[in-house]
One Martini backbone bead per residue (centre of mass of N, CA, C, O) as a GRO file, in nm:
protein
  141
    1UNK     BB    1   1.193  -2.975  -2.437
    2UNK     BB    2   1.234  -3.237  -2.267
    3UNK     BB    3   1.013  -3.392  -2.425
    4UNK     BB    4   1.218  -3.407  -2.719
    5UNK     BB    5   1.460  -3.528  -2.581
    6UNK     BB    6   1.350  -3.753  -2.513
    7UNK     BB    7   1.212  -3.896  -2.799
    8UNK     BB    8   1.472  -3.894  -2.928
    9UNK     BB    9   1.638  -4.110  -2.742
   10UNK     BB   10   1.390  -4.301  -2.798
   11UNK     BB   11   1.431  -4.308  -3.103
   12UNK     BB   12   1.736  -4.424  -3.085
   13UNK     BB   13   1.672  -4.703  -2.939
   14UNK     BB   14   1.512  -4.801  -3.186
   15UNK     BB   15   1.692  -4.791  -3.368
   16UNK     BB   16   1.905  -5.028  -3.213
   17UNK     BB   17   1.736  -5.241  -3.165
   18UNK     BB   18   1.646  -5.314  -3.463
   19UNK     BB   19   1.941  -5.313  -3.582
   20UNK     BB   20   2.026  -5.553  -3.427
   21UNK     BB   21   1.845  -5.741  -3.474
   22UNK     BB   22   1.901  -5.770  -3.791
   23UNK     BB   23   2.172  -5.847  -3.771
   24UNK     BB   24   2.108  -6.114  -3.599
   25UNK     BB   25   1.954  -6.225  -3.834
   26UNK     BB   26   2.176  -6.242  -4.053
   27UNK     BB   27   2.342  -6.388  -3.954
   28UNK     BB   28   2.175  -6.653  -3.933
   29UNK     BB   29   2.130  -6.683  -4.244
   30UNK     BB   30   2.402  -6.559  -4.407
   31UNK     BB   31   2.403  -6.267  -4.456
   32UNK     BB   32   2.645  -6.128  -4.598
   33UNK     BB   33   2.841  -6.363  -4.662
   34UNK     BB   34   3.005  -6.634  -4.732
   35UNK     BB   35   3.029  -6.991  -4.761
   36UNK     BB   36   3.321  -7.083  -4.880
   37UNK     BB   37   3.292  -7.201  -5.206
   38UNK     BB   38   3.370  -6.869  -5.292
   39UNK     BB   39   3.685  -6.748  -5.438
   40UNK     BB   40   3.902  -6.468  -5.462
   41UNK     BB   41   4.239  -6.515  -5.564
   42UNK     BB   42   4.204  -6.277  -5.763
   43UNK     BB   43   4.319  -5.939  -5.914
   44UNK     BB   44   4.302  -5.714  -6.232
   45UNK     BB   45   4.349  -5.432  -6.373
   46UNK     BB   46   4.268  -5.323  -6.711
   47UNK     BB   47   4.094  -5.078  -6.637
   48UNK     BB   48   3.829  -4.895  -6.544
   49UNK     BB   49   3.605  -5.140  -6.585
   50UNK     BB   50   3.818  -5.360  -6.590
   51UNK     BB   51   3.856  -5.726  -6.492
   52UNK     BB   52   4.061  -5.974  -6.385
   53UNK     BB   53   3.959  -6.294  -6.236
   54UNK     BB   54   4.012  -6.542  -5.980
   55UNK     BB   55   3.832  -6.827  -5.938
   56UNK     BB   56   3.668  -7.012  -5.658
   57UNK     BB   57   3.499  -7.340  -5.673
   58UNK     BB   58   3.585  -7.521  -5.482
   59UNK     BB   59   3.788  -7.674  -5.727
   60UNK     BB   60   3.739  -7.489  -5.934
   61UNK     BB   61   3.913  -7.264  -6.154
   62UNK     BB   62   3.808  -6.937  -6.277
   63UNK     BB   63   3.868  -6.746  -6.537
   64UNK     BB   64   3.749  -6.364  -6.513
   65UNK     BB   65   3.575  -6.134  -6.699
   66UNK     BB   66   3.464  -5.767  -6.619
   67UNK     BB   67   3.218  -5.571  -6.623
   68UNK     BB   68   2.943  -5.364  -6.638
   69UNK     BB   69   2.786  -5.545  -6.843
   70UNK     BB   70   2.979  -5.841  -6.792
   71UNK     BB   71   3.048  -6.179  -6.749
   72UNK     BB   72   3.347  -6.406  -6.862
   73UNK     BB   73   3.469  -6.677  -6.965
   74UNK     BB   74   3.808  -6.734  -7.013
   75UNK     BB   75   3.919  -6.980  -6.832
   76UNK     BB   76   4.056  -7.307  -6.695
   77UNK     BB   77   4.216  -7.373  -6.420
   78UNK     BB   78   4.455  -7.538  -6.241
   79UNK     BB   79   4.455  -7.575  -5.926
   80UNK     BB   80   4.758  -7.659  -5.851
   81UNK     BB   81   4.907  -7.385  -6.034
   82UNK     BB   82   4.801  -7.190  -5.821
   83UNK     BB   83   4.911  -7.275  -5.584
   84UNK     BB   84   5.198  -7.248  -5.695
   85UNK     BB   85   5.118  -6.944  -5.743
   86UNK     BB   86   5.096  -6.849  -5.455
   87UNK     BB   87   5.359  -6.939  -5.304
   88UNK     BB   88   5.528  -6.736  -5.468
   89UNK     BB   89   5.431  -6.490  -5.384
   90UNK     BB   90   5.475  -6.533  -5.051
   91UNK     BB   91   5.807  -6.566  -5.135
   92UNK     BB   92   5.821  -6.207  -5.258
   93UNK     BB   93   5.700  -6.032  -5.083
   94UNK     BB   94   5.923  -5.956  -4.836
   95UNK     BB   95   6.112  -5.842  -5.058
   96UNK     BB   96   5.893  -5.643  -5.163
   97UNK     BB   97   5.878  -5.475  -4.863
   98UNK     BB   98   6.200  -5.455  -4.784
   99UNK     BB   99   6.321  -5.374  -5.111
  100UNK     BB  100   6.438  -5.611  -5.236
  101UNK     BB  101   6.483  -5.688  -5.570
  102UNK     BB  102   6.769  -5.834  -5.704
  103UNK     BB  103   6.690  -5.945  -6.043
  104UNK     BB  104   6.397  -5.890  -6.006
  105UNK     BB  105   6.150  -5.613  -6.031
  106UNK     BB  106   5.922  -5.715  -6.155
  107UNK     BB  107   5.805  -5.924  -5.929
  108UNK     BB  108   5.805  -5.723  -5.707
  109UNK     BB  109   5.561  -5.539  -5.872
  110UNK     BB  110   5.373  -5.802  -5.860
  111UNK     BB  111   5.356  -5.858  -5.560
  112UNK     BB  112   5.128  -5.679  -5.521
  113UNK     BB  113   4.828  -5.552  -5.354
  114UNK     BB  114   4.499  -5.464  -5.415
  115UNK     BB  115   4.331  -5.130  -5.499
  116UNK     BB  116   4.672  -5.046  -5.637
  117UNK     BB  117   4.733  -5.229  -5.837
  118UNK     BB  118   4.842  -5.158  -6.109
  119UNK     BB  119   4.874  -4.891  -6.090
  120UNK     BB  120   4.945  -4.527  -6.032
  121UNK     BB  121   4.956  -4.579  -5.704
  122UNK     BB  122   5.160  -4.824  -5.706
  123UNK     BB  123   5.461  -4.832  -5.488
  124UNK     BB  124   5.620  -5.055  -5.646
  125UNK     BB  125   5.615  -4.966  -5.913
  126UNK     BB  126   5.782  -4.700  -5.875
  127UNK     BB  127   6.026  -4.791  -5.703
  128UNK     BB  128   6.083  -5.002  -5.978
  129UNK     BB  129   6.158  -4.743  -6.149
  130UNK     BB  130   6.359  -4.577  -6.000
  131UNK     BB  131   6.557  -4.859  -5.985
  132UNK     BB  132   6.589  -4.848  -6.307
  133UNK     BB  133   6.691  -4.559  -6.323
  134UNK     BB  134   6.968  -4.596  -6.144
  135UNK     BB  135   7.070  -4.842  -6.327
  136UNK     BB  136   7.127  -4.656  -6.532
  137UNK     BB  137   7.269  -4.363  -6.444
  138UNK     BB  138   7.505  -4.530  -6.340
  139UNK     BB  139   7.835  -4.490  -6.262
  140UNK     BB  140   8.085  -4.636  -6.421
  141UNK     BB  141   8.449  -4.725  -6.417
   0.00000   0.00000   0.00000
């Protein structure tokens, strides 16, 4: 019995080892991280399997159709124009997090992030829903 549970602890730290040389052997080739020149700048879901992504290679910005079967180039776009809708993204989230809707609840909605932006289950589209219909059904005098 005692010497069953040796075995184990040694064989579980054989198993440490491995993987740990393994891991820093990764990590020195530079495996499984990206490289730097290659960044996803957006996503956006379509539906249960497709998705529209903004992709920057180095200099390059590229709006990108992906399904489960193909990805598509669906067009290039300039990159300084994503730069400044990246800036107005980052001055819109603080009130869409603090809540105040101000005059667009549409953008506060739109700037959300994440994997359940756009779906049913992403809570700023809900807040959104509700605070447009609370400005409907106030009385008014």
């Amino acid at each position: 019995m005692t010497w069953m549970i040796i075995r184990l602890i040694l064989s579980l730290g054989f198993i440490a080892v491995v993987l740990l040389f393994a891991a820093r052997l990764a990590k020195k080739r530079g495996l499984g991280q990206g490289n730097g020149l290659i960044e996803v700048v957006a996503r956006q879901r379509m539906g249960r399997t497709s998705t529209v992504n903004v992709v920057r290679i180095a200099d390059v910005v590229l709006v990108v159709g992906a399904t489960e079967e193909q990805v598509t180039l669906l067009a290039e776009v300039d990159a300084e124009a994503v730069e400044v809708a990246l800036r107005e993204r980052q001055t819109l989230r603080p009130a869409a997090a603090d809540g105040e809707f101000g005059d667009s609840p549409a953008l506060a909605a739109r700037s959300s992030s994440g994997a359940l932006a756009g779906s049913v289950f992403d809570r700023n589209g809900w807040s959104t829903l509700v605070h447009q219909l609370r400005e409907r059904t106030v009385r008014r005098s």
